[in-house]
KERODREN-262896 format. One record per residue: residue number from 0; residue in three letters; x, y, z of N, C-alpha, C in turn. Coordinates in steps of 0.001 Angstrom, whole numbers, plus 524288, in hexadecimal, padded with zeros to 5 digits. Layout:
<nodes>
<node><num>NUM</num><residuo>Ala</residuo><n_xx>X</n_xx><n_yy>Y</n_yy><n_zz>Z</n_zz><ca_xx>X</ca_xx><ca_yy>Y</ca_yy><ca_zz>Z</ca_zz><c_xx>X</c_xx><c_yy>Y</c_yy><c_zz>Z</c_zz></node>
...
</nodes>
This chain:
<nodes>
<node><num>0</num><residuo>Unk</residuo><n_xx>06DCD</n_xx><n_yy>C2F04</n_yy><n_zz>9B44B</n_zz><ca_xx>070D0</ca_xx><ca_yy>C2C22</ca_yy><ca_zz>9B079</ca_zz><c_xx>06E27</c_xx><c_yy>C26D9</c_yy><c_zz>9AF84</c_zz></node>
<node><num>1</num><residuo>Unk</residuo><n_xx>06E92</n_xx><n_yy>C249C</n_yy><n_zz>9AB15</n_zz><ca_xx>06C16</ca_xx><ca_yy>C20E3</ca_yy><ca_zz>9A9A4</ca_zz><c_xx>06DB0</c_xx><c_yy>C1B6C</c_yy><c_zz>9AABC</c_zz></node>
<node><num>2</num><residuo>Unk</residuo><n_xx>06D03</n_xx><n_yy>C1645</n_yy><n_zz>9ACCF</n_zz><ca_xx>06EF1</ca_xx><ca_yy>C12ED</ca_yy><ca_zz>9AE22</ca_zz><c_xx>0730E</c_xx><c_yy>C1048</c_yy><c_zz>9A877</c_zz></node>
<node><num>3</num><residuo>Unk</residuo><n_xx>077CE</n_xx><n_yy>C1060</n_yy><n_zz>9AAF2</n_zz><ca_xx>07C4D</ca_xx><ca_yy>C0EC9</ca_yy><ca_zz>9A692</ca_zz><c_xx>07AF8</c_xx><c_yy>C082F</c_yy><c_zz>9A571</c_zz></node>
<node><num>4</num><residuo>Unk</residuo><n_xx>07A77</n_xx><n_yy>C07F0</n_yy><n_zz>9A164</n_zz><ca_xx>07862</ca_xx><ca_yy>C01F1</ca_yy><ca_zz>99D72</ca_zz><c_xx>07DB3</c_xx><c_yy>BFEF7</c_yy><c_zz>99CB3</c_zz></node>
<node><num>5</num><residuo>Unk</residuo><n_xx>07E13</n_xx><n_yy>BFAC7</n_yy><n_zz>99BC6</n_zz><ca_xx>08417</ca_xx><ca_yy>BF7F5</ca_yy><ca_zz>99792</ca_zz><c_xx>0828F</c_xx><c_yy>BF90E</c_yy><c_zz>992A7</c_zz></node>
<node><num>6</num><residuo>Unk</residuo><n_xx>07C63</n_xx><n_yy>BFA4B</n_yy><n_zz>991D9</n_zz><ca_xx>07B75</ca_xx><ca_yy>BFAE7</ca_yy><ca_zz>98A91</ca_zz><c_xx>07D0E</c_xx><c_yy>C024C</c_yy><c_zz>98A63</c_zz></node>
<node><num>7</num><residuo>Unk</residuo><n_xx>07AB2</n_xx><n_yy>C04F1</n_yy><n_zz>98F59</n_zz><ca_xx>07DEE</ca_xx><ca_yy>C0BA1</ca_yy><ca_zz>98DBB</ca_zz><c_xx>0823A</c_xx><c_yy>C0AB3</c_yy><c_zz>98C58</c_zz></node>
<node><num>8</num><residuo>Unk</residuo><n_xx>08491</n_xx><n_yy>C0792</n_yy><n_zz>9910B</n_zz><ca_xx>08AB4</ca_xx><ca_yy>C0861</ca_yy><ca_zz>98F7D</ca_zz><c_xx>08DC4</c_xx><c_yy>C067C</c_yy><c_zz>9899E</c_zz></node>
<node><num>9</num><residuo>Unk</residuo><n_xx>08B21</n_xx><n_yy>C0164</n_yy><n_zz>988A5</n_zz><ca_xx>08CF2</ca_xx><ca_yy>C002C</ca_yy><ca_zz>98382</ca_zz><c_xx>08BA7</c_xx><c_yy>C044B</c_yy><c_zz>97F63</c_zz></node>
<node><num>10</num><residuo>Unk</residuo><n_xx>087E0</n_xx><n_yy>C05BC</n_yy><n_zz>9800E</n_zz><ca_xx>0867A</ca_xx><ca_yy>C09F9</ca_yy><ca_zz>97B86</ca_zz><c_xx>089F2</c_xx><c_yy>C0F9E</c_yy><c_zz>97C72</c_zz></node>
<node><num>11</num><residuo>Unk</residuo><n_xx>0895D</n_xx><n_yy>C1104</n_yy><n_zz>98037</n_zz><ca_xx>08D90</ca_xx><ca_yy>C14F5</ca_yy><ca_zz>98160</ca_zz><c_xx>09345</c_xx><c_yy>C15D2</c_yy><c_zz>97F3C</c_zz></node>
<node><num>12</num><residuo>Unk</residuo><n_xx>09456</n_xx><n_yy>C1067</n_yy><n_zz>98018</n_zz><ca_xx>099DD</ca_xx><ca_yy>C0FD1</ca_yy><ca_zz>97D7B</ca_zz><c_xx>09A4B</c_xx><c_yy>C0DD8</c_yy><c_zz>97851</c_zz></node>
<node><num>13</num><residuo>Unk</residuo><n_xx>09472</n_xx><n_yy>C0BBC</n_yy><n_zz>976CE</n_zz><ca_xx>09490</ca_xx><ca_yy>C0990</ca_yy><ca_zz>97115</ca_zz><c_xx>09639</c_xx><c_yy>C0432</c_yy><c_zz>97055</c_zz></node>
<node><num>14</num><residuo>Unk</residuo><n_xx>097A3</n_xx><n_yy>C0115</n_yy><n_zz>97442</n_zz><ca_xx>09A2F</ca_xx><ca_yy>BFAEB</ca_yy><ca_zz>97540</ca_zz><c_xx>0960A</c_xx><c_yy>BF834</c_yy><c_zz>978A4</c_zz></node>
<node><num>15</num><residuo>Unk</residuo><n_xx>09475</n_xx><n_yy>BF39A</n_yy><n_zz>97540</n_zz><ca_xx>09380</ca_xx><ca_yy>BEF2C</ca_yy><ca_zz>9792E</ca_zz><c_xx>09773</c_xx><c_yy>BEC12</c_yy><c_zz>97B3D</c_zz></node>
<node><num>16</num><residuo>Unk</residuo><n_xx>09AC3</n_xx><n_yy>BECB6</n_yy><n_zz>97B98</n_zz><ca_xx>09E5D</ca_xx><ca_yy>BE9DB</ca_yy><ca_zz>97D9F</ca_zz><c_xx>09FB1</c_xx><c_yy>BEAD5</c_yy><c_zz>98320</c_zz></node>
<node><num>17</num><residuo>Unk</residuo><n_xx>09ECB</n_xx><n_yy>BF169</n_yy><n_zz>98508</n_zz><ca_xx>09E35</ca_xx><ca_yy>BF28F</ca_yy><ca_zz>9895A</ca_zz><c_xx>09CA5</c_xx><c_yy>BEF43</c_yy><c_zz>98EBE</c_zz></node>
<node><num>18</num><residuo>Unk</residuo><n_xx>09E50</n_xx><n_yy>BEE29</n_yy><n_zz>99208</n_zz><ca_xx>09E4C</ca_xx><ca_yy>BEA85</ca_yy><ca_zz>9968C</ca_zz><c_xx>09CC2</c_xx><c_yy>BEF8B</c_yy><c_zz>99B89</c_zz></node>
<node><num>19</num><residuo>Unk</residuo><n_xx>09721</n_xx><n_yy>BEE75</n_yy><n_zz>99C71</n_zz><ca_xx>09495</ca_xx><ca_yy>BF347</ca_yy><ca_zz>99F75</ca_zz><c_xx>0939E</c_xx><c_yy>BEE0F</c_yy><c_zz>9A55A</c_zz></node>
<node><num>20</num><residuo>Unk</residuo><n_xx>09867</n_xx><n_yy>BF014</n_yy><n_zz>9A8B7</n_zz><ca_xx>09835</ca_xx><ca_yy>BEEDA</ca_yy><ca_zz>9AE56</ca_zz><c_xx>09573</c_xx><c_yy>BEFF1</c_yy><c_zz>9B376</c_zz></node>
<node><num>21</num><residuo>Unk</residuo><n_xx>0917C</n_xx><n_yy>BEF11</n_yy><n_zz>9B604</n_zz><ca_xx>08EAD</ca_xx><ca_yy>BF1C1</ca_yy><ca_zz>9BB40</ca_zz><c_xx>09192</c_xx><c_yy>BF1AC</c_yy><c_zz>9BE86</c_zz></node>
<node><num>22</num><residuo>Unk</residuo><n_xx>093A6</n_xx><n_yy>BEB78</n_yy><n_zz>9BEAE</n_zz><ca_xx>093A3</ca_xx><ca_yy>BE8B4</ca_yy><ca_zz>9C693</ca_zz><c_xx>09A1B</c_xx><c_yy>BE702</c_yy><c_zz>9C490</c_zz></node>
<node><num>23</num><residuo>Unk</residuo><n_xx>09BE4</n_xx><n_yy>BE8D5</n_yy><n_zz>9C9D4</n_zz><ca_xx>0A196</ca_xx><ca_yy>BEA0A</ca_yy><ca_zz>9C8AB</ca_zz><c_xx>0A483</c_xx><c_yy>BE2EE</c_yy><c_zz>9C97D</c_zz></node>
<node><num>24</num><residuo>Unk</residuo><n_xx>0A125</n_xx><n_yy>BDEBF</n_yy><n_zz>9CD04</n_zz><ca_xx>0A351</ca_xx><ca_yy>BD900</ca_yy><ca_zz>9CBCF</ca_zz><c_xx>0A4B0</c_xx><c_yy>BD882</c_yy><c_zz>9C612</c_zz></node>
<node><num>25</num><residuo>Unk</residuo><n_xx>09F1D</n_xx><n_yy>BD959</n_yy><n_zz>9C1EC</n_zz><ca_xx>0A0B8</ca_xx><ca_yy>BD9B7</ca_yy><ca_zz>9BC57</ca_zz><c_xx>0A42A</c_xx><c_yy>BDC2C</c_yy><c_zz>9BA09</c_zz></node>
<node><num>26</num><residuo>Unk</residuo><n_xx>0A45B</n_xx><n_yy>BE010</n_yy><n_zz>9BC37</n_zz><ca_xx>0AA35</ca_xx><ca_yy>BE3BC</ca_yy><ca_zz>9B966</ca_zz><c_xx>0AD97</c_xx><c_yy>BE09B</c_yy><c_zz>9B98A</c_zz></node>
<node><num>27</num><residuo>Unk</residuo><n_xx>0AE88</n_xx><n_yy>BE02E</n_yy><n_zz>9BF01</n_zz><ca_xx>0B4FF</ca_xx><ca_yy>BDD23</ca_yy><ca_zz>9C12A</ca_zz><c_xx>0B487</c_xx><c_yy>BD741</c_yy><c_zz>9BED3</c_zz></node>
<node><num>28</num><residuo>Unk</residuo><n_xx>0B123</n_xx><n_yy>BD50B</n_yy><n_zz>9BCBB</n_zz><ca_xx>0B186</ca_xx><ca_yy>BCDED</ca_yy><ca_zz>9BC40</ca_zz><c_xx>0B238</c_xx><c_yy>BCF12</c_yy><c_zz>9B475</c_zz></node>
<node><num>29</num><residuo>Unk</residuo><n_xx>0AF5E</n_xx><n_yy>BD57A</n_yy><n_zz>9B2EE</n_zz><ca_xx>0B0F9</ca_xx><ca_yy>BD3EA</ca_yy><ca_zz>9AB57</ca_zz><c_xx>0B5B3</c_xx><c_yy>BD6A9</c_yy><c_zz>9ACF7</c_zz></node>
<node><num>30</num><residuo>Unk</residuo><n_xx>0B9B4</n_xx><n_yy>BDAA1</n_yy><n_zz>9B10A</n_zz><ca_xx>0BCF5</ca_xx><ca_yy>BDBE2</ca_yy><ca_zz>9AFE0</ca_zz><c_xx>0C14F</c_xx><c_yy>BD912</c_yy><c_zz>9B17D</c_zz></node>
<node><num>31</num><residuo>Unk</residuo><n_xx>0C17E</n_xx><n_yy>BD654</n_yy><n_zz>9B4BC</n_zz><ca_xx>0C526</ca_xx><ca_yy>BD0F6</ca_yy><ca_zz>9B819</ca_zz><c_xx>0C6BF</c_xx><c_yy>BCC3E</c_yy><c_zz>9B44D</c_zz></node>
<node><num>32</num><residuo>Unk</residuo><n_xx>0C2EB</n_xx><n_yy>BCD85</n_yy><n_zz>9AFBB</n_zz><ca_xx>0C4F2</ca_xx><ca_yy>BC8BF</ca_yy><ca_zz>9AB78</ca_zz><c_xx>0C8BD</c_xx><c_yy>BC9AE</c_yy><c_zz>9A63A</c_zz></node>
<node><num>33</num><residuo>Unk</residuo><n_xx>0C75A</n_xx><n_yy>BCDF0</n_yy><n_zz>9A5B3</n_zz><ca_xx>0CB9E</ca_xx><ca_yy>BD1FB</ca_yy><ca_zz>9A1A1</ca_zz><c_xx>0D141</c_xx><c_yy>BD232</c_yy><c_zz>9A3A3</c_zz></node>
<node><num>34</num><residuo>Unk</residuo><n_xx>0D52F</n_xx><n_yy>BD0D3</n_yy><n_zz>99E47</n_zz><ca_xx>0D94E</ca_xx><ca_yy>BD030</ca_yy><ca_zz>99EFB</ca_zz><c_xx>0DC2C</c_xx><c_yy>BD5BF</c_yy><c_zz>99E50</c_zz></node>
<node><num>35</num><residuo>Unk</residuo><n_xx>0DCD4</n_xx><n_yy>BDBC1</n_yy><n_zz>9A20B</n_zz><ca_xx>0DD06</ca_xx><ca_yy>BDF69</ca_yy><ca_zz>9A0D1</ca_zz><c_xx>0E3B2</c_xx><c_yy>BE12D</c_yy><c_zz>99E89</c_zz></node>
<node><num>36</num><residuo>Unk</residuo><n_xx>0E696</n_xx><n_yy>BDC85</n_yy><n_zz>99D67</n_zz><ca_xx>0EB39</ca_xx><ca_yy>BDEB5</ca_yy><ca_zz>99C0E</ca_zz><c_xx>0EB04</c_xx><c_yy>BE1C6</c_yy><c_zz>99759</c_zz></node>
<node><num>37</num><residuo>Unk</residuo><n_xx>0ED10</n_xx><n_yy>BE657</n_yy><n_zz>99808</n_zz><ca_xx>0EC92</ca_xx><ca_yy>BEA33</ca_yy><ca_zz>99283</ca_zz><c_xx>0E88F</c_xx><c_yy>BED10</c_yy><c_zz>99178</c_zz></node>
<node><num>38</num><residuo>Unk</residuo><n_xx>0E5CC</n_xx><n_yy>BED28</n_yy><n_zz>996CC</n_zz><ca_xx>0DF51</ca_xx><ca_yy>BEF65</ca_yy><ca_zz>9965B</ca_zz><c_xx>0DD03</c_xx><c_yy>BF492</c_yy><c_zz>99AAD</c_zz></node>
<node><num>39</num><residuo>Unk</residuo><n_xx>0DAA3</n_xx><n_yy>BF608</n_yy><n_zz>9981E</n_zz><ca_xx>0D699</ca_xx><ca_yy>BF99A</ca_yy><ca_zz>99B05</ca_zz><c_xx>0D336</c_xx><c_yy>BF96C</c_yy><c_zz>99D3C</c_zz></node>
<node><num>40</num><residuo>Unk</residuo><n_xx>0D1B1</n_xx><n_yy>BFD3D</n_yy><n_zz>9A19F</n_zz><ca_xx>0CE1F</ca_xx><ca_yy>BFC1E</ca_yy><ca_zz>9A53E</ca_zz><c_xx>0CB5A</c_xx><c_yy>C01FC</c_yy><c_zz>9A61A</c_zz></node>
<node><num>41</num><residuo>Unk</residuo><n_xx>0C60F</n_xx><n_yy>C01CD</n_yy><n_zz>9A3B5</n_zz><ca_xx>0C46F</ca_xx><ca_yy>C064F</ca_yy><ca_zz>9A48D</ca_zz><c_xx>0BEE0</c_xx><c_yy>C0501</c_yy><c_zz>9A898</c_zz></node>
<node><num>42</num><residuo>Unk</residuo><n_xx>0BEBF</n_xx><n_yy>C07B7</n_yy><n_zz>9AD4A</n_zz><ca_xx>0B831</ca_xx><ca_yy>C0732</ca_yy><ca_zz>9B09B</ca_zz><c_xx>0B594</c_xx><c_yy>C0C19</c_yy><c_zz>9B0B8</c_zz></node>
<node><num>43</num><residuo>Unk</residuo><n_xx>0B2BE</n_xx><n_yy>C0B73</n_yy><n_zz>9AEDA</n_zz><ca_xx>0AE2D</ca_xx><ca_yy>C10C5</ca_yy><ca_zz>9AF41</ca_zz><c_xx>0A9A6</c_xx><c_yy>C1012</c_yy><c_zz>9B2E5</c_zz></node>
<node><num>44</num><residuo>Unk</residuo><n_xx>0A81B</n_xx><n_yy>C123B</n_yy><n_zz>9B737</n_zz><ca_xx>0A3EC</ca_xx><ca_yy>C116E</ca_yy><ca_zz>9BB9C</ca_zz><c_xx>0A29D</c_xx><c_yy>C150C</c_yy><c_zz>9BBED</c_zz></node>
<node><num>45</num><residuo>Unk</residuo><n_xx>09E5F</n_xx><n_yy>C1732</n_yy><n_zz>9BDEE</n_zz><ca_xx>09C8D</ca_xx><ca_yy>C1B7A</ca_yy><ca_zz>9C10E</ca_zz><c_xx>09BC0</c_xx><c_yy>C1A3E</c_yy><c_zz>9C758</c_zz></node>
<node><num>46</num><residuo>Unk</residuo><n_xx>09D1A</n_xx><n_yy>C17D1</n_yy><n_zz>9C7F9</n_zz><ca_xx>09DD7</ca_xx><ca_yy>C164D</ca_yy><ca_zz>9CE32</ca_zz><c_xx>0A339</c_xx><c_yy>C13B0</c_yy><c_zz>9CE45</c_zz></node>
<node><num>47</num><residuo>Unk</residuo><n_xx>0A378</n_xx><n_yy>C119A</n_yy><n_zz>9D2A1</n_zz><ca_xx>0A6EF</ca_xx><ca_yy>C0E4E</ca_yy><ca_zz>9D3BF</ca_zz><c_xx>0A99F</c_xx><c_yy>C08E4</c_yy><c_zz>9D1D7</c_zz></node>
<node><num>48</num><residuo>Unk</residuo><n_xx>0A63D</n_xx><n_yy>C0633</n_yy><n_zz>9CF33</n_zz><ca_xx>0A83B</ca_xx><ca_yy>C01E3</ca_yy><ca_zz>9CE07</ca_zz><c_xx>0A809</c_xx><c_yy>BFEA6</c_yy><c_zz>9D476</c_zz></node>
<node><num>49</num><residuo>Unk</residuo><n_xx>0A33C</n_xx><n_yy>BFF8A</n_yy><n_zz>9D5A6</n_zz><ca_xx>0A141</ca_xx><ca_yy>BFD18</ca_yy><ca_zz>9DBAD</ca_zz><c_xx>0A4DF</c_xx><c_yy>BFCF4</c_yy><c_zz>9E0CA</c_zz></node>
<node><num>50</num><residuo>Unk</residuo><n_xx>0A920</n_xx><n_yy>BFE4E</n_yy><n_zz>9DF34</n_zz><ca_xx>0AC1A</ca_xx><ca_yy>C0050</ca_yy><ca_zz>9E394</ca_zz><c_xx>0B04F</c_xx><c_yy>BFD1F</c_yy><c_zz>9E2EF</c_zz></node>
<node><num>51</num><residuo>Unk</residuo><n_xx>0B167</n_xx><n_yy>BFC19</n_yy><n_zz>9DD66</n_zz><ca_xx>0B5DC</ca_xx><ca_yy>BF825</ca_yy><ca_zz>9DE61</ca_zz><c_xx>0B947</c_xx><c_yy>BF864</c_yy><c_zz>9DFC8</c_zz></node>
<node><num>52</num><residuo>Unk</residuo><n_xx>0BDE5</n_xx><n_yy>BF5B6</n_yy><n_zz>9E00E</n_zz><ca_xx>0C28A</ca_xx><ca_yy>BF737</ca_yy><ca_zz>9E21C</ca_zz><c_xx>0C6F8</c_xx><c_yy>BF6B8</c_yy><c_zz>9DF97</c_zz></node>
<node><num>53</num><residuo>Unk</residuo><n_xx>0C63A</n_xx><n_yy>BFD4D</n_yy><n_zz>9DD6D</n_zz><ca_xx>0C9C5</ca_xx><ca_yy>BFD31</ca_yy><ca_zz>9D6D1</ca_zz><c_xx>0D084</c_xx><c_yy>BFA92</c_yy><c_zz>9D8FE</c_zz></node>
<node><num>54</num><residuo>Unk</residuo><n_xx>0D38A</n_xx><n_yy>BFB25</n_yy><n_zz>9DD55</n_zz><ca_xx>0D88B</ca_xx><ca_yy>BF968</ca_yy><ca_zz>9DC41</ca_zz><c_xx>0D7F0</c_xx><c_yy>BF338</c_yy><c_zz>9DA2A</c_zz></node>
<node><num>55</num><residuo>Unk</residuo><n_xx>0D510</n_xx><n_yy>BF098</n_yy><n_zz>9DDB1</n_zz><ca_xx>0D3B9</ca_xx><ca_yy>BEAF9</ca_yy><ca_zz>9DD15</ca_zz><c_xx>0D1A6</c_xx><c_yy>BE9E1</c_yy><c_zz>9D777</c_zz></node>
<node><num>56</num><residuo>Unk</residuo><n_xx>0CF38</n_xx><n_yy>BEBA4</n_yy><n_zz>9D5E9</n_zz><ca_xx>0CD04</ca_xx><ca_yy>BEC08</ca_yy><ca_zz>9CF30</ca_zz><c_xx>0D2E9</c_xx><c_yy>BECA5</c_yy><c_zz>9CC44</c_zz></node>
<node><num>57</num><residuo>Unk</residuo><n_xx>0D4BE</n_xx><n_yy>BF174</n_yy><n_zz>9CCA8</n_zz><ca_xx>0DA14</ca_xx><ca_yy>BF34D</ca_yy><ca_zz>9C8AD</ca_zz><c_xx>0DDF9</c_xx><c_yy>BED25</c_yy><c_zz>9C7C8</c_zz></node>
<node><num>58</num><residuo>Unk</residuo><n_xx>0DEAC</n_xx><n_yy>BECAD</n_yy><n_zz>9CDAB</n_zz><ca_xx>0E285</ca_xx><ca_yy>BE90E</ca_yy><ca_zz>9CF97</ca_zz><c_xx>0DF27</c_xx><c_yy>BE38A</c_yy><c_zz>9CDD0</c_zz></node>
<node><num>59</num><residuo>Unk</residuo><n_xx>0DB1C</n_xx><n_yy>BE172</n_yy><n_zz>9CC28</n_zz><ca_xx>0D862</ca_xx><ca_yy>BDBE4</ca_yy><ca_zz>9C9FD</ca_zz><c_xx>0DA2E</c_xx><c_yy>BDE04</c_yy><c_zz>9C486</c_zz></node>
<node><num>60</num><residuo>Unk</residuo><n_xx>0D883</n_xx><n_yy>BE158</n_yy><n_zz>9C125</n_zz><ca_xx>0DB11</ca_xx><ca_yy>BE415</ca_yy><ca_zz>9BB3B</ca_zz><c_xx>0DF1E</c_xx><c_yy>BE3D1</c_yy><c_zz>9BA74</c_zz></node>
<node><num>61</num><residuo>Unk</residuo><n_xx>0E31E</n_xx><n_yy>BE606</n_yy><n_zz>9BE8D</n_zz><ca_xx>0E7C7</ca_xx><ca_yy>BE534</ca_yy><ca_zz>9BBDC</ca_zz><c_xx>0EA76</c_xx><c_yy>BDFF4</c_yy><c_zz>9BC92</c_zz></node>
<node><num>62</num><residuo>Unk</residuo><n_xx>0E76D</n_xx><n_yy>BDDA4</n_yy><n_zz>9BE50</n_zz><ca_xx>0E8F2</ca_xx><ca_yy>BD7F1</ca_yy><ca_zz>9C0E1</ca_zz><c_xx>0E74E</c_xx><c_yy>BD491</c_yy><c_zz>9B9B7</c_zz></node>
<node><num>63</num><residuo>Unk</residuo><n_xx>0E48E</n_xx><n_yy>BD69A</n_yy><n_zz>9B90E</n_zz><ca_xx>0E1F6</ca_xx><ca_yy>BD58F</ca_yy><ca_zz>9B3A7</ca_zz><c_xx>0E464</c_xx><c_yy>BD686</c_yy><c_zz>9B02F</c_zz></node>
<node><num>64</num><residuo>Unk</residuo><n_xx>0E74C</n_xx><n_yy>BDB36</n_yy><n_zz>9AEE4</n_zz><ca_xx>0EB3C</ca_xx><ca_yy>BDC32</ca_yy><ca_zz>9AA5D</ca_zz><c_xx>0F0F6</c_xx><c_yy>BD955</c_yy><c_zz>9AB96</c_zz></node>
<node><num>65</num><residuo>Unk</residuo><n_xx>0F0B3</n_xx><n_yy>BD663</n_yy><n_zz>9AE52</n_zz><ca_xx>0F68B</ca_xx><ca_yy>BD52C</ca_yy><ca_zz>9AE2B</ca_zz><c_xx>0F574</c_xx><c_yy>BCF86</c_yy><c_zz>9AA69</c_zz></node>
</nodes>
């Protein structure tokens, strides 16, 4: 398989607007600033998401939509 790009992915989906994440500090510091009331949360990985520790994640999010 071919090494996944942020430019495949934008093209893939047809959007530059696309926000293509590696290192999961970055995930959590653009997703920790979003105000998620009324919002969606979709993660797509092929691994793990480095082993995070999804209750602790859910529970910072919904801490976020309120």
């Amino acid at each position: 398989m071919r090494e996944l790009t942020s430019e495949r992915v934008k093209e893939a989906f047809g959007s530059s607007k696309i926000k293509f994440i590696t290192n999961i500090d970055d995930l959590k510091s653009e997703l920790f600033i979003i105000n998620w009331h009324q919002k969606n949360l979709l993660l797509m990985s092929s691994s793990n998401f480095s082993g995070i520790d999804y209750k602790e994640f859910a529970d910072k999010i919904l801490e976020l939509s309120r």
